[in-house]
Backbone as XML, in Angstrom:
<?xml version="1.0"?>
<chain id="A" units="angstrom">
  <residue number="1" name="UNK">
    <atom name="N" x="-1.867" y="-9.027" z="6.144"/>
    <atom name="CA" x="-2.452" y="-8.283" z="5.053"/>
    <atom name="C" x="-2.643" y="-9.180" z="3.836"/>
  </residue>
  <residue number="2" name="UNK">
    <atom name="N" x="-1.529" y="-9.847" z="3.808"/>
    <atom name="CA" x="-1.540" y="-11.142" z="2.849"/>
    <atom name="C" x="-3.043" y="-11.724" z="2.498"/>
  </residue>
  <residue number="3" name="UNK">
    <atom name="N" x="-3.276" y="-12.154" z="3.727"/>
    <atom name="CA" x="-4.288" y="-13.462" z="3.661"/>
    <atom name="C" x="-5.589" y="-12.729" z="3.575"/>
  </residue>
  <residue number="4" name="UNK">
    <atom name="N" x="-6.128" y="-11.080" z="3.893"/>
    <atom name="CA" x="-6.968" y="-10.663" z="3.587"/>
    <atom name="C" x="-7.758" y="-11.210" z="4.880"/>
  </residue>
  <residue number="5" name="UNK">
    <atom name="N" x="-7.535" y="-11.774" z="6.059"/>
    <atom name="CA" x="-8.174" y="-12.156" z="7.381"/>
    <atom name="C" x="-8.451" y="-10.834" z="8.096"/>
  </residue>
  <residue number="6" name="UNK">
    <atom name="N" x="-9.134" y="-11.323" z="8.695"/>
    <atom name="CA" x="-9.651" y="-10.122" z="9.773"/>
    <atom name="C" x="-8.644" y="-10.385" z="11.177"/>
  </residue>
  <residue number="7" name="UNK">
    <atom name="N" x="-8.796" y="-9.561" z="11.970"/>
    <atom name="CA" x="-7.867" y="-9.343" z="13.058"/>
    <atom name="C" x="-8.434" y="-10.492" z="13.795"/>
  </residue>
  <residue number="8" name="UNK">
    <atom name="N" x="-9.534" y="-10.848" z="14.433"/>
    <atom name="CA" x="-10.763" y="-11.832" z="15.151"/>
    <atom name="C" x="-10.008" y="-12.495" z="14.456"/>
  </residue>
  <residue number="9" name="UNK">
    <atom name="N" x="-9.606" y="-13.687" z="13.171"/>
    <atom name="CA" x="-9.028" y="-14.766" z="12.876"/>
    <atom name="C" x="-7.526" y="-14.966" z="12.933"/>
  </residue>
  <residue number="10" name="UNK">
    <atom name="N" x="-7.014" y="-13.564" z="13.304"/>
    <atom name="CA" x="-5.803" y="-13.642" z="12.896"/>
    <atom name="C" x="-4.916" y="-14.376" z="14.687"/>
  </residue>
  <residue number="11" name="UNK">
    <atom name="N" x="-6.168" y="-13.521" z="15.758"/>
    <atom name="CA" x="-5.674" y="-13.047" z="16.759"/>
    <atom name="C" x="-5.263" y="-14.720" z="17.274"/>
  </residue>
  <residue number="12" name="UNK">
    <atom name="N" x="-6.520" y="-15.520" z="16.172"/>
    <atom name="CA" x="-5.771" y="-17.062" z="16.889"/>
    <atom name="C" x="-5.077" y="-17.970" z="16.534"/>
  </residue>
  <residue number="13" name="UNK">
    <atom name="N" x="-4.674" y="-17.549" z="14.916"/>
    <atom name="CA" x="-3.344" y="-18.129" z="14.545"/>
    <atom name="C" x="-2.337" y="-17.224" z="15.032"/>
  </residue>
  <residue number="14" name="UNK">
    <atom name="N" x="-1.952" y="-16.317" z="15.861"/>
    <atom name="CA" x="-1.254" y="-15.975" z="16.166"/>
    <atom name="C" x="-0.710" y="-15.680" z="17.854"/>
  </residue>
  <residue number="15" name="UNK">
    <atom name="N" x="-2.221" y="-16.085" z="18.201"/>
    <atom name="CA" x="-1.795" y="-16.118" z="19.922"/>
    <atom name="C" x="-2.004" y="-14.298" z="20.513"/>
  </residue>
  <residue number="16" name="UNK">
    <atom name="N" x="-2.497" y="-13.604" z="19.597"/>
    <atom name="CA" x="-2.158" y="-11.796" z="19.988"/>
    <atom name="C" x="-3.648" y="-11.396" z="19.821"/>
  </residue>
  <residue number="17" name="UNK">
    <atom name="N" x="-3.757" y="-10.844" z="20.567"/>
    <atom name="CA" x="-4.887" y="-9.983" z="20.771"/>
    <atom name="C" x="-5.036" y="-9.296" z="19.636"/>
  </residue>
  <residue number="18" name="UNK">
    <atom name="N" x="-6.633" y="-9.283" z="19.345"/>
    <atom name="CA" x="-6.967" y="-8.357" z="18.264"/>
    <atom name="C" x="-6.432" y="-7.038" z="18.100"/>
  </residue>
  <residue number="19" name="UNK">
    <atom name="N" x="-6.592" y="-6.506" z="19.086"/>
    <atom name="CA" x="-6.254" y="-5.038" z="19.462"/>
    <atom name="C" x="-4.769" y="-4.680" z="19.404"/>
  </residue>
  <residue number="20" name="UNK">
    <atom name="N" x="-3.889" y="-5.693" z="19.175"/>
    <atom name="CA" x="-2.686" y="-6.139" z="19.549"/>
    <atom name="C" x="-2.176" y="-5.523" z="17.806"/>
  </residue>
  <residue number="21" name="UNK">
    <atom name="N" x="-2.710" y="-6.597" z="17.392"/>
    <atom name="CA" x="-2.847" y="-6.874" z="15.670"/>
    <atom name="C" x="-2.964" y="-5.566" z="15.103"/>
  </residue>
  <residue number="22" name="UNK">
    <atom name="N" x="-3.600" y="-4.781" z="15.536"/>
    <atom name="CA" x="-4.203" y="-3.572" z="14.332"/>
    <atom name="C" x="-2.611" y="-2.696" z="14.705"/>
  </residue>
  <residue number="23" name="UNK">
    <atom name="N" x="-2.376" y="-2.794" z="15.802"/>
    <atom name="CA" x="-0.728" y="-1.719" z="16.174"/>
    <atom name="C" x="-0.069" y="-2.306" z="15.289"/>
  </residue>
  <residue number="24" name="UNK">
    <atom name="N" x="0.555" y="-3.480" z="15.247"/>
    <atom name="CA" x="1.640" y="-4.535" z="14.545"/>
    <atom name="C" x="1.282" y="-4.143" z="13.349"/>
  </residue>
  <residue number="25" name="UNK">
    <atom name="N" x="0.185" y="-4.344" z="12.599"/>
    <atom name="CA" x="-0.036" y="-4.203" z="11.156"/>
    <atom name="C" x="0.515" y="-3.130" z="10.525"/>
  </residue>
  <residue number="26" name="UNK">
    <atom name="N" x="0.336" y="-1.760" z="11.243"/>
    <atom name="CA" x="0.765" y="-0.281" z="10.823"/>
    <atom name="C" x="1.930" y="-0.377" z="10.969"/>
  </residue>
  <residue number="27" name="UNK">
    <atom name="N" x="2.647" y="-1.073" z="12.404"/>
    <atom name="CA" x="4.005" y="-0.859" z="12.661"/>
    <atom name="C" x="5.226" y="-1.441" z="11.990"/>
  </residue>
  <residue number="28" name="UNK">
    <atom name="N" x="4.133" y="-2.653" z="10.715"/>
    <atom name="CA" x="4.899" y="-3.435" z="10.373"/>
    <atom name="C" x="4.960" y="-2.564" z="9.095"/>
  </residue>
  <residue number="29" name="UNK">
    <atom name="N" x="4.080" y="-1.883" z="8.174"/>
    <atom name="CA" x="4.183" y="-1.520" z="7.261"/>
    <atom name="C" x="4.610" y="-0.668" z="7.364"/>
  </residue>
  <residue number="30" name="UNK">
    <atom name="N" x="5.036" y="0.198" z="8.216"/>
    <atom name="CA" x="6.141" y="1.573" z="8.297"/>
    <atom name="C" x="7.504" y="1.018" z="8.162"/>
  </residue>
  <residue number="31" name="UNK">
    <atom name="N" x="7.714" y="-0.229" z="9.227"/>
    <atom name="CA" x="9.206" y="-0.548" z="9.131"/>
    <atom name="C" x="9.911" y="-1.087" z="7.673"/>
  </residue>
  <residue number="32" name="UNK">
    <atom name="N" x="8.672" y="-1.792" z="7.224"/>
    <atom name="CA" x="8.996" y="-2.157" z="5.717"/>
    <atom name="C" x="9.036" y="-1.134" z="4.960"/>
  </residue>
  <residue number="33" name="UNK">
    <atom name="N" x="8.623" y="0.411" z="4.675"/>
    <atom name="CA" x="8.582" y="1.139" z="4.145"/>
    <atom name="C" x="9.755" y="1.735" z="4.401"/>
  </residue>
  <residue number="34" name="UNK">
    <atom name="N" x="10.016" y="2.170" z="5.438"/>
    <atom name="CA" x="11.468" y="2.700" z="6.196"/>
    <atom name="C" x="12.250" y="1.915" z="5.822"/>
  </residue>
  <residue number="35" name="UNK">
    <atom name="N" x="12.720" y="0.833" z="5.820"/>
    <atom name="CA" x="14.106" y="-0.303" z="5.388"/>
    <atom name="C" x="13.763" y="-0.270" z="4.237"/>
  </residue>
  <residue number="36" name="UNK">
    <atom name="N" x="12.757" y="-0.171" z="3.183"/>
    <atom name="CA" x="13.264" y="-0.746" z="1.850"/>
    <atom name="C" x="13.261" y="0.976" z="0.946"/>
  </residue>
  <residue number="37" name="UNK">
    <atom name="N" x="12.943" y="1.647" z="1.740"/>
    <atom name="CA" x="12.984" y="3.090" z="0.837"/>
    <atom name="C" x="14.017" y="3.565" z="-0.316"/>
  </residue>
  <residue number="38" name="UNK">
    <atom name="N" x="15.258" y="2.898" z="0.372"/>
    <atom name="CA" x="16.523" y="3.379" z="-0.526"/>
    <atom name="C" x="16.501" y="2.532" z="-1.601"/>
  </residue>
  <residue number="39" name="UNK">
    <atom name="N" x="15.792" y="1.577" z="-1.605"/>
    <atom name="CA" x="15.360" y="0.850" z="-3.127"/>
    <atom name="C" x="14.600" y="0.841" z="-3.726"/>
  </residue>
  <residue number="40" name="UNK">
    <atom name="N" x="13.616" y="1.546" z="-3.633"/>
    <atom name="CA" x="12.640" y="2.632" z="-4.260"/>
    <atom name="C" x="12.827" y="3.091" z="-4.376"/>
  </residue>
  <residue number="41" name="UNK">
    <atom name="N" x="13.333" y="3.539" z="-5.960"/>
    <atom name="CA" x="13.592" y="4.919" z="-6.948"/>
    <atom name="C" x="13.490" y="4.689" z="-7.910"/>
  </residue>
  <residue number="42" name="UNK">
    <atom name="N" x="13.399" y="6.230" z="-9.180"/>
    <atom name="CA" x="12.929" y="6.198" z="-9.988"/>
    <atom name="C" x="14.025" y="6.615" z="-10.884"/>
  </residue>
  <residue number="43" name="UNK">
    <atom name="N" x="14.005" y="6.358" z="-12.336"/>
    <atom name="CA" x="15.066" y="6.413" z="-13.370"/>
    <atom name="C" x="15.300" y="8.209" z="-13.066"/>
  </residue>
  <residue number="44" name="UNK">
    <atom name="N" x="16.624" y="8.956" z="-13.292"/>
    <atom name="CA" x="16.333" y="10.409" z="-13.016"/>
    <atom name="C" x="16.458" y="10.872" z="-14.446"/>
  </residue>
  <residue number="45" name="UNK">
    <atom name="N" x="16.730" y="10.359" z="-15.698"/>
    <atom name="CA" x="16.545" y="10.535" z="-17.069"/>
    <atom name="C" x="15.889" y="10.599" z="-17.940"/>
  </residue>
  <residue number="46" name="UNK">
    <atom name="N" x="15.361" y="10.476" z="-19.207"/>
    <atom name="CA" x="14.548" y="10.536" z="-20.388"/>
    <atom name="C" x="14.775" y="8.837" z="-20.628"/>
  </residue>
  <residue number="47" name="UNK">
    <atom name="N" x="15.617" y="8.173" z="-20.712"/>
    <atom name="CA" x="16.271" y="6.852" z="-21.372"/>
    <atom name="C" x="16.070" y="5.874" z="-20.388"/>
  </residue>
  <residue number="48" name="UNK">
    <atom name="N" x="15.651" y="6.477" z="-18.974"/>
    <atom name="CA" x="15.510" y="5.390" z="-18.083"/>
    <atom name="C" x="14.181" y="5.050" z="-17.542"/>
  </residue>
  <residue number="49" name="UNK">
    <atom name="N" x="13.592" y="6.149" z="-17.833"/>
    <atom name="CA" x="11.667" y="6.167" z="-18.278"/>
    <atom name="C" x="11.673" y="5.488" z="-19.336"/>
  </residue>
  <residue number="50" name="UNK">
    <atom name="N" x="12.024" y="5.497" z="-20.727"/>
    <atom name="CA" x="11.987" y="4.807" z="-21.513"/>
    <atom name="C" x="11.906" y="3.227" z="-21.667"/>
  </residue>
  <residue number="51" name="UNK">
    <atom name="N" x="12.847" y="2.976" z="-20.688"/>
    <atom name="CA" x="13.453" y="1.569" z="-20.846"/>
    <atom name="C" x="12.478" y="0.875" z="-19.578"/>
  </residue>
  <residue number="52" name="UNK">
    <atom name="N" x="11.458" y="1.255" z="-19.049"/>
    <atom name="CA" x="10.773" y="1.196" z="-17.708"/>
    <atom name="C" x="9.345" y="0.851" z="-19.289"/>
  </residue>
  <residue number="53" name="UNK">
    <atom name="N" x="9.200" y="1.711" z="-20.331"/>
    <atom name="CA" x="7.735" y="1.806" z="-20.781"/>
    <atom name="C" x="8.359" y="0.562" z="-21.659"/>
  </residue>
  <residue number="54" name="UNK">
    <atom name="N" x="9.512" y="0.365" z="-22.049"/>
    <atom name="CA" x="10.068" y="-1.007" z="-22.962"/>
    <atom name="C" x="9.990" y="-2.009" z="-22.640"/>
  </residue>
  <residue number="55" name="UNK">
    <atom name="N" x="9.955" y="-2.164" z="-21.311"/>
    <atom name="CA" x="9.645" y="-3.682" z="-20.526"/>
    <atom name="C" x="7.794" y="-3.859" z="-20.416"/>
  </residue>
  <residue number="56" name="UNK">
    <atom name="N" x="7.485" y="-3.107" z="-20.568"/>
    <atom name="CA" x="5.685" y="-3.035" z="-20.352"/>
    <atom name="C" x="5.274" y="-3.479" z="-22.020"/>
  </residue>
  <residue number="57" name="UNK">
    <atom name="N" x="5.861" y="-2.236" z="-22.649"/>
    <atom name="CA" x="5.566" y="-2.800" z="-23.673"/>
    <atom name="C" x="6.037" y="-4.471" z="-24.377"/>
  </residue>
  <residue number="58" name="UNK">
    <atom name="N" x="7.256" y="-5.094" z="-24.393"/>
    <atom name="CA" x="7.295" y="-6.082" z="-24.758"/>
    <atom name="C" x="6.756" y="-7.284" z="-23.639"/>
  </residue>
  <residue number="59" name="UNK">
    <atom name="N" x="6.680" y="-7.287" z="-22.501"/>
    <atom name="CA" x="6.156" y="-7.964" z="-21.672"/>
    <atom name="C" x="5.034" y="-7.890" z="-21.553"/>
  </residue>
  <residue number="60" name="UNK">
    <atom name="N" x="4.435" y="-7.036" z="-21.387"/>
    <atom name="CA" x="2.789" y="-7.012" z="-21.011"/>
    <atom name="C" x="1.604" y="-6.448" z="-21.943"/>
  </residue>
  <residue number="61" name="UNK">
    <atom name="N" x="2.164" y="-5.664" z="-23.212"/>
    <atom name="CA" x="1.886" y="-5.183" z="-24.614"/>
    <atom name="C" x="0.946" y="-4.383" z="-23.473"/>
  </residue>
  <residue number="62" name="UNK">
    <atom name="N" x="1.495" y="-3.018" z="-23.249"/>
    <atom name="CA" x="0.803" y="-1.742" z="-22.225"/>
    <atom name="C" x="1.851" y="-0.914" z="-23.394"/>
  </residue>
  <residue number="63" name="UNK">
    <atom name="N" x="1.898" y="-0.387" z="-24.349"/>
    <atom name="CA" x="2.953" y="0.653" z="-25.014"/>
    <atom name="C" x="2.619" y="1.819" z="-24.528"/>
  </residue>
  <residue number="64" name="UNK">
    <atom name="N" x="3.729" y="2.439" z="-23.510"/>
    <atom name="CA" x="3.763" y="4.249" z="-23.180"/>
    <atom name="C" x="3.401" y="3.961" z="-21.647"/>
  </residue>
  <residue number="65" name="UNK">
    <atom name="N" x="3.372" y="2.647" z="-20.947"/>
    <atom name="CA" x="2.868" y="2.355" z="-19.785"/>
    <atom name="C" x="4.151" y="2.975" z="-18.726"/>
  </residue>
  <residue number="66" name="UNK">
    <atom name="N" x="4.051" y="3.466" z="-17.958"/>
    <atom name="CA" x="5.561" y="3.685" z="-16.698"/>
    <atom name="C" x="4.925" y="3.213" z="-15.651"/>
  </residue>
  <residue number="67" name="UNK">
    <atom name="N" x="4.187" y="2.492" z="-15.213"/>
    <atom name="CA" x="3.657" y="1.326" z="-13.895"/>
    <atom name="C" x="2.079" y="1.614" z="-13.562"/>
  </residue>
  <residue number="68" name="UNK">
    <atom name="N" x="1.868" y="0.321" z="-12.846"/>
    <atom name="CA" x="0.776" y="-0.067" z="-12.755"/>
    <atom name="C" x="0.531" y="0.381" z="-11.249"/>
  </residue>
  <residue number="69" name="UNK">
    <atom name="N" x="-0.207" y="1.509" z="-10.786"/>
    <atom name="CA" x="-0.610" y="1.750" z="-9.110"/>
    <atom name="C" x="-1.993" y="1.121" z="-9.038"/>
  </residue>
  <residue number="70" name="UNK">
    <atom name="N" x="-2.002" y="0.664" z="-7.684"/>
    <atom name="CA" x="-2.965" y="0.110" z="-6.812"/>
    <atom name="C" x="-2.880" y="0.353" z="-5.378"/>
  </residue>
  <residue number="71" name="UNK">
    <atom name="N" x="-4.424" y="0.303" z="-4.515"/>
    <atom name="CA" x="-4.127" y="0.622" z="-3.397"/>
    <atom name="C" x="-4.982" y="-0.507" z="-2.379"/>
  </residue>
  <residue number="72" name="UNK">
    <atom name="N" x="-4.512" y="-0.613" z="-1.390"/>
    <atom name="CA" x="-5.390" y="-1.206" z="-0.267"/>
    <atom name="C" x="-5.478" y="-0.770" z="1.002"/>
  </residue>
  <residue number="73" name="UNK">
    <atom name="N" x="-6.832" y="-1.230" z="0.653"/>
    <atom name="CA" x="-7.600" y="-0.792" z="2.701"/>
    <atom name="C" x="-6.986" y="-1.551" z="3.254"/>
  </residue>
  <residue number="74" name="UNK">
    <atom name="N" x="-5.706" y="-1.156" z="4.273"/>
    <atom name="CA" x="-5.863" y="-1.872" z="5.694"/>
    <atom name="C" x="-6.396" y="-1.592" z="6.975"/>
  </residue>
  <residue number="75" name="UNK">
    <atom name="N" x="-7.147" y="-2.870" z="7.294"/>
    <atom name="CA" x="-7.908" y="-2.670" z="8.434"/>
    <atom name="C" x="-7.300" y="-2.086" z="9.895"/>
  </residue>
  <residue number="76" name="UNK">
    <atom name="N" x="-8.078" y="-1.116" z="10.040"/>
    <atom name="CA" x="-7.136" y="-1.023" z="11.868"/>
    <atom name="C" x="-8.605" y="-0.545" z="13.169"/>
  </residue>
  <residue number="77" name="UNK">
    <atom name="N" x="-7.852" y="-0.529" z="13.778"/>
    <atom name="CA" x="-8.938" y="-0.368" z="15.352"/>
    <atom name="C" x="-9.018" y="0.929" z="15.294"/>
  </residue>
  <residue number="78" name="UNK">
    <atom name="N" x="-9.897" y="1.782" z="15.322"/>
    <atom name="CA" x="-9.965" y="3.250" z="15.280"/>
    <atom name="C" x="-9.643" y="3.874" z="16.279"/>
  </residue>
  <residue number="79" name="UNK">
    <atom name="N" x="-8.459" y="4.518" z="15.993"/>
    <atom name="CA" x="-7.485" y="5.689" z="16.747"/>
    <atom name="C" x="-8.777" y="6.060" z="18.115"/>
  </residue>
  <residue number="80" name="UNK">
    <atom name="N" x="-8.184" y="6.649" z="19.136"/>
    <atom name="CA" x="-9.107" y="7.275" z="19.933"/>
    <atom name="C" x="-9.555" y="8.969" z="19.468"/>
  </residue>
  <residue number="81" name="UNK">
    <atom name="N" x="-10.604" y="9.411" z="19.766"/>
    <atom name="CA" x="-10.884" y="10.558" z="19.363"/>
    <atom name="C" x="-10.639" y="10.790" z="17.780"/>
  </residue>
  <residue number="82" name="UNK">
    <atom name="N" x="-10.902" y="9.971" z="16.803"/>
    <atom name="CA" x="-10.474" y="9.393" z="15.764"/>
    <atom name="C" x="-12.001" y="10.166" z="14.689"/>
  </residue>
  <residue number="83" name="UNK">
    <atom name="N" x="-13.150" y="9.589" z="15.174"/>
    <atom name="CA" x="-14.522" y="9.998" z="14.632"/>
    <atom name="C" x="-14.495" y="9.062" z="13.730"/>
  </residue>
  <residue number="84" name="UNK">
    <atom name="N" x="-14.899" y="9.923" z="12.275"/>
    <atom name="CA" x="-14.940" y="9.085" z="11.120"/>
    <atom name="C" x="-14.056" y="9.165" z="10.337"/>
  </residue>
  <residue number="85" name="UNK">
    <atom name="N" x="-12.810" y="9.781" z="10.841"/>
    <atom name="CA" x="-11.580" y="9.945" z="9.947"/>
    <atom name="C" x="-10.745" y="8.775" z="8.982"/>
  </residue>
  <residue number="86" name="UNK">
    <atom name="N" x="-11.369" y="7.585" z="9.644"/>
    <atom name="CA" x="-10.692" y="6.610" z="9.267"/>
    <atom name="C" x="-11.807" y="5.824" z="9.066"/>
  </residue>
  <residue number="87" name="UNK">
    <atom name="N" x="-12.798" y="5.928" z="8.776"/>
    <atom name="CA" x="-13.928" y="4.841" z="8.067"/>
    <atom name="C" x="-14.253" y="5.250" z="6.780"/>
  </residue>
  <residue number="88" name="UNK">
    <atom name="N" x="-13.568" y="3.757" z="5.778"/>
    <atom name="CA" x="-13.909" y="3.836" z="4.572"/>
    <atom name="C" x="-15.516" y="3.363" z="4.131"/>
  </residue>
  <residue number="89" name="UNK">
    <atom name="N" x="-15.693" y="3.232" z="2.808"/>
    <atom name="CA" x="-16.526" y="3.358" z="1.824"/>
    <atom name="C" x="-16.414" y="2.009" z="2.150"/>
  </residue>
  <residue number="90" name="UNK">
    <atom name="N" x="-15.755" y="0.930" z="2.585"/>
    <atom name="CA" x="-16.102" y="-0.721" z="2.499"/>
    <atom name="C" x="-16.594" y="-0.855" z="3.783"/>
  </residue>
  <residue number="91" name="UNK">
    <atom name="N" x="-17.070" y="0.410" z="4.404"/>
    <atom name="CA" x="-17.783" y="-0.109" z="6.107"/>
    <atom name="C" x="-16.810" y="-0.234" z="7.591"/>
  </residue>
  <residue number="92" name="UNK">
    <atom name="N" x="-15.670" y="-0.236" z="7.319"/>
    <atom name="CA" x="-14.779" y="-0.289" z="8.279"/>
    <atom name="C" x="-13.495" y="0.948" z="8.309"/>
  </residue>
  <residue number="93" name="UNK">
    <atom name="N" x="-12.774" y="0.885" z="9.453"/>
    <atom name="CA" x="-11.939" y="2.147" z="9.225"/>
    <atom name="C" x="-10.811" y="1.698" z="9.201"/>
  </residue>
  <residue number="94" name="UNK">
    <atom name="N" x="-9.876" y="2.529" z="7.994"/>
    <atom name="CA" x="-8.303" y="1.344" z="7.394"/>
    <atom name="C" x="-7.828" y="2.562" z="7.342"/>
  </residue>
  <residue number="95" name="UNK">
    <atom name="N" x="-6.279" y="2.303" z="7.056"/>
    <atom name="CA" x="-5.643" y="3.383" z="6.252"/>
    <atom name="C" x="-5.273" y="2.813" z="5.032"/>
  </residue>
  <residue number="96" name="UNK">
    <atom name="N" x="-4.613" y="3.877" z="4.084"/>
    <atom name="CA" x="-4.240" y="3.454" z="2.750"/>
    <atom name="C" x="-2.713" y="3.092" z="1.988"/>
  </residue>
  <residue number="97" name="UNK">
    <atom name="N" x="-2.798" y="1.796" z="1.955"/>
    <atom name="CA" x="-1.402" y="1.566" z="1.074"/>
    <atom name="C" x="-1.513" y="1.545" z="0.059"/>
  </residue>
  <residue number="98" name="UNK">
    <atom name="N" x="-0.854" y="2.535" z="-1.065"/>
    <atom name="CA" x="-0.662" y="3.043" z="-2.232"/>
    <atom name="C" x="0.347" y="2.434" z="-2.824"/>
  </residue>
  <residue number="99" name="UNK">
    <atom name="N" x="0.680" y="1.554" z="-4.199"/>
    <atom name="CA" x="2.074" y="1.600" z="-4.713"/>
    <atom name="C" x="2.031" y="1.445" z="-6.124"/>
  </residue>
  <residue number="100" name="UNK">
    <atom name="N" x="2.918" y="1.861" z="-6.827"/>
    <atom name="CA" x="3.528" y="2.251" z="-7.802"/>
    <atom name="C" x="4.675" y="0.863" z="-8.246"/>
  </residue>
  <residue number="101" name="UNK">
    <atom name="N" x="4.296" y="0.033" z="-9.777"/>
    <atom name="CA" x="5.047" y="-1.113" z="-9.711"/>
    <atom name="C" x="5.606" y="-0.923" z="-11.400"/>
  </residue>
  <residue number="102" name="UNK">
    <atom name="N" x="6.676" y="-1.325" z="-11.668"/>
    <atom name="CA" x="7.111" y="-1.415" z="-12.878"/>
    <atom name="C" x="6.934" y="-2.528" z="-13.639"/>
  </residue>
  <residue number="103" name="UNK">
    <atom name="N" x="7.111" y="-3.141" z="-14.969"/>
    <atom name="CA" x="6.941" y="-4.086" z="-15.627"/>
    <atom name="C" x="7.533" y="-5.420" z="-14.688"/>
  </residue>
  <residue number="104" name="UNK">
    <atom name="N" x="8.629" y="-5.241" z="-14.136"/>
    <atom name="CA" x="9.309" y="-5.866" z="-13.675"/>
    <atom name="C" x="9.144" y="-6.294" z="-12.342"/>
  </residue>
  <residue number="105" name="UNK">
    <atom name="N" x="7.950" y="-5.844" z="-11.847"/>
    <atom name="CA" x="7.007" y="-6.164" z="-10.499"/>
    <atom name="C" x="8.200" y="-5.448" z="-9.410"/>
  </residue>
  <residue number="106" name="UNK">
    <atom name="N" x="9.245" y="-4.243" z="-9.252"/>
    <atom name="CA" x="9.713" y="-3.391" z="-8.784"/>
    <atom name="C" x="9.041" y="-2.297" z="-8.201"/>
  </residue>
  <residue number="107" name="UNK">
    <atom name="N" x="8.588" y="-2.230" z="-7.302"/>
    <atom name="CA" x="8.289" y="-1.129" z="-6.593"/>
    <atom name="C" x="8.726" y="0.365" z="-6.869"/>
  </residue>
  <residue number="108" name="UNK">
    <atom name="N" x="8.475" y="1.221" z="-7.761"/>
    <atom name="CA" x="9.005" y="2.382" z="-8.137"/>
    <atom name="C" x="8.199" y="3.551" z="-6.900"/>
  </residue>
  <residue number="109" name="UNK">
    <atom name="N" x="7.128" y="3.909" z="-6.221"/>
    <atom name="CA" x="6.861" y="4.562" z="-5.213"/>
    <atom name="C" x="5.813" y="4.016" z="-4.322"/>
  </residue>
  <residue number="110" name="UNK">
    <atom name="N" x="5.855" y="4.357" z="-3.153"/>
    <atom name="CA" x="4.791" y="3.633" z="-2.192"/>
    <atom name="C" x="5.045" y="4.664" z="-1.097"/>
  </residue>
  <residue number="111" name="UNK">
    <atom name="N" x="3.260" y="5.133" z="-1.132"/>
    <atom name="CA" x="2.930" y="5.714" z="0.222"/>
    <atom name="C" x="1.781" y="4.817" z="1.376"/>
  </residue>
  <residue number="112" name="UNK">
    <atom name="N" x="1.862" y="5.240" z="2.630"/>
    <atom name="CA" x="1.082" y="4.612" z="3.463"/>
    <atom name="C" x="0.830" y="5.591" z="4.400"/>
  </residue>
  <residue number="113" name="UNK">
    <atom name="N" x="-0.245" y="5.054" z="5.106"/>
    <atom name="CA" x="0.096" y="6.002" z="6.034"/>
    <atom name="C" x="-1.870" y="7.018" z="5.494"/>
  </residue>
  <residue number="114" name="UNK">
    <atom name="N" x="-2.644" y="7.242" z="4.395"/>
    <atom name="CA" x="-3.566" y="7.704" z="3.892"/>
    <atom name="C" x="-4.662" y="7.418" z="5.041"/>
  </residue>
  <residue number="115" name="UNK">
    <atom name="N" x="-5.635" y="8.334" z="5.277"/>
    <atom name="CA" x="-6.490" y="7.666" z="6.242"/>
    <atom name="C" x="-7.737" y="6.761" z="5.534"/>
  </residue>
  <residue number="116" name="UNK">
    <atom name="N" x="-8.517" y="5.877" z="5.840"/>
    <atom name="CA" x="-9.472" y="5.352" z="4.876"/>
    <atom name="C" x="-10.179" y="6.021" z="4.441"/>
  </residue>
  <residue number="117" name="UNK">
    <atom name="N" x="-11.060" y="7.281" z="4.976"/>
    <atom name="CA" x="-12.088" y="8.160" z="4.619"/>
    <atom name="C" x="-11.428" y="9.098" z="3.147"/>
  </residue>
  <residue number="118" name="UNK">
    <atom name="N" x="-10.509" y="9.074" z="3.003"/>
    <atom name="CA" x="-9.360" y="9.423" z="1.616"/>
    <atom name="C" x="-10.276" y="9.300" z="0.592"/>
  </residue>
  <residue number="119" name="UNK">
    <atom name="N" x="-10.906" y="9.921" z="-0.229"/>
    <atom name="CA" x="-11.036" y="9.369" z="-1.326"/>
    <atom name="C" x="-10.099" y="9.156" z="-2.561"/>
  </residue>
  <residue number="120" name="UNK">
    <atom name="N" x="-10.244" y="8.627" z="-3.587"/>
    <atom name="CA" x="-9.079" y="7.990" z="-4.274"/>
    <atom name="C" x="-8.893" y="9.087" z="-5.650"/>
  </residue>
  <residue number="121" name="UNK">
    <atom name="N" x="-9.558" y="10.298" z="-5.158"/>
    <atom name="CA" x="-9.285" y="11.207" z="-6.018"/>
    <atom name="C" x="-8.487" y="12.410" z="-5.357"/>
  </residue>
  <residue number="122" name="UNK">
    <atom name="N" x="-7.866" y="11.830" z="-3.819"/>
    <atom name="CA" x="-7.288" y="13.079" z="-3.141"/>
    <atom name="C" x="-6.146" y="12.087" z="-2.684"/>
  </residue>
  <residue number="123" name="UNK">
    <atom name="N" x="-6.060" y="11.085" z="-2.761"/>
    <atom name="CA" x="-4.463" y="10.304" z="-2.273"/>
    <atom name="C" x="-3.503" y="11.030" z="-3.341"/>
  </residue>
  <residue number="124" name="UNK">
    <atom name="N" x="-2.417" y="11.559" z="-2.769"/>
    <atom name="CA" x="-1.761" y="11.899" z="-3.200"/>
    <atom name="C" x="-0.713" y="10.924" z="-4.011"/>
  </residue>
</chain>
């Protein structure tokens, strides 16, 4: 996901079948989501939101900021009986990784798992 390669380039620095690649990719970003979950959380206070918009503000001059979300298309092989459920707006069919980052480049929420056809006014 890193390198922004397509599966076709990946399949031969890596010796794995394209088709191989698009399973691994999802399977990898669930397991990373699953193992690092319990360290993803959010302040449960008034003072700990605060101190989240205090680091934005003196670090990045964002005053009243509580994190920066972004999302990316990842590419995958379209599910069977799938249709257009999973073909985005960039021509290909991905799902969506969503995350939520603090001043402190901390991961405060992350979903995956969105289908590409999502538009970015219905990701939850």
């Amino acid at each position: 996901m890193a390198t922004g390669d397509n599966y076709r380039s990946l399949m031969y620095l890596f010796y794995v079948p394209h088709n191989t690649i698009s399973v691994l990719v999802k399977e990898t970003c669930q397991a990373i989501c699953d193992e690092y979950s319990e360290l993803v959380n959010n302040p449960t206070t008034a003072d700990g939101w605060k101190e989240i918009a205090d680091v934005y503000s003196r670090r990045w001059n964002f005053h009243h900021a509580l994190g920066a979300l972004d999302g990316k298309h990842i590419r995958i092989k379209t599910p069977p009986d799938a249709g257009s459920t999973y073909y985005n707006y960039k021509g290909y069919n991905s799902f969506v990784l969503l995350a939520l980052v603090d001043g402190d480049y901390k991961f405060r929420w992350v979903q995956l798992g969105a289908t590409g056809s999502c538009p970015d006014s219905q990701l939850p």
